[in-house]
GUBA-721894 format. One record per residue (C-alpha): x negated, y negated, z; residue in three letters. Coordinates in steps of 0.2 Angstrom, whole numbers, padded with zeros to 4 digits. Layout:
REM GUBA-721894
+-------+-------+-------+-----+
:    px :    py :    pz : res :
+-------+-------+-------+-----+
:     X :     Y :     Z : ALA :
...
+-------+-------+-------+-----+
END
This chain:
REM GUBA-721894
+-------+-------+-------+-----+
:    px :    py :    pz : res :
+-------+-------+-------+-----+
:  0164 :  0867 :  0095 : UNK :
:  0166 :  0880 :  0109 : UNK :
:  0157 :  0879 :  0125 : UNK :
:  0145 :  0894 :  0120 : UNK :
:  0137 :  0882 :  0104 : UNK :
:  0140 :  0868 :  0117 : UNK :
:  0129 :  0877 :  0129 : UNK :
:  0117 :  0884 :  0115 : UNK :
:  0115 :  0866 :  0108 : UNK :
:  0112 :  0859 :  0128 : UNK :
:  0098 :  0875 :  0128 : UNK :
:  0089 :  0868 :  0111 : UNK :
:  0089 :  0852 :  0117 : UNK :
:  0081 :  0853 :  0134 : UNK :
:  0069 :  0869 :  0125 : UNK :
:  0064 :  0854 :  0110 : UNK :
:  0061 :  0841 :  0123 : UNK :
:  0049 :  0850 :  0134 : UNK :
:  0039 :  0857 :  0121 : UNK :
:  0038 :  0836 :  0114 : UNK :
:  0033 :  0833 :  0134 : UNK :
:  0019 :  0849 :  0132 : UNK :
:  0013 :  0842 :  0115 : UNK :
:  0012 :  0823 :  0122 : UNK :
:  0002 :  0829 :  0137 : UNK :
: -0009 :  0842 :  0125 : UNK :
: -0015 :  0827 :  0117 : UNK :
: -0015 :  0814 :  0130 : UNK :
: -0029 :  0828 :  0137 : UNK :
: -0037 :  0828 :  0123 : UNK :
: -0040 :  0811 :  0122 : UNK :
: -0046 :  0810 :  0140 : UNK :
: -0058 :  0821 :  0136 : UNK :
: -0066 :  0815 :  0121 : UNK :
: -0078 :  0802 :  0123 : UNK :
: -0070 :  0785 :  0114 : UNK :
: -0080 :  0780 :  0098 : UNK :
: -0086 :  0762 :  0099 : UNK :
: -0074 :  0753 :  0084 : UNK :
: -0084 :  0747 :  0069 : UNK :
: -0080 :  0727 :  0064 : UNK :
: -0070 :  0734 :  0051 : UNK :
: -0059 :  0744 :  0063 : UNK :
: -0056 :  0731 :  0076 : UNK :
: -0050 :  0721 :  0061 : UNK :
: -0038 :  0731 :  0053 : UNK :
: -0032 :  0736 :  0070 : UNK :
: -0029 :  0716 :  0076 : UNK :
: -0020 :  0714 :  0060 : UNK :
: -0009 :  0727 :  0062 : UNK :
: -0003 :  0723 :  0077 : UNK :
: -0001 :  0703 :  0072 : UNK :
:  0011 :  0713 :  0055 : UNK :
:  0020 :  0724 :  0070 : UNK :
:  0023 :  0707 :  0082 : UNK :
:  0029 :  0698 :  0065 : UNK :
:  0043 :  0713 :  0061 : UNK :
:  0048 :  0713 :  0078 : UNK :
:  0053 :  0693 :  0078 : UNK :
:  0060 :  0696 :  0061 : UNK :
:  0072 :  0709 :  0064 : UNK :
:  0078 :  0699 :  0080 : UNK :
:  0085 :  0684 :  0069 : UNK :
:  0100 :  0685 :  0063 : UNK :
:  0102 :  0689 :  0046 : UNK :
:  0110 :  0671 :  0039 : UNK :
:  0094 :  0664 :  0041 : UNK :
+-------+-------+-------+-----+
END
């Protein structure tokens, strides 16, 4: 690869990650803005859950595999 698809690549790169920084604030403002819905039973639930399955794949995929 020559320098000028080098430098090219290096401009997409930096271009892609400050349009991902835009996008992540956009909506971080968005979510400041709107006023937060109280979660249902039902919602609190599945959310608890789900983070109990996330913390359980987490452990997992830190043993090692032999086990």
């Amino acid at each position: 690869m020559d320098n000028s698809q080098q430098d090219e690549q290096d401009d997409l790169q930096k271009y892609l990650e400050e349009k991902a920084r835009q996008e992540r604030e956009s909506e971080q403002e968005k979510k400041e803005e709107q006023e937060p819905e109280p979660l249902s039973a039902y919602d609190a639930c599945v959310l608890k859950e789900s983070a109990k399955i996330h913390e359980l794949i987490a452990e997992a995929q830190k043993r090692p595999k032999d086990e």
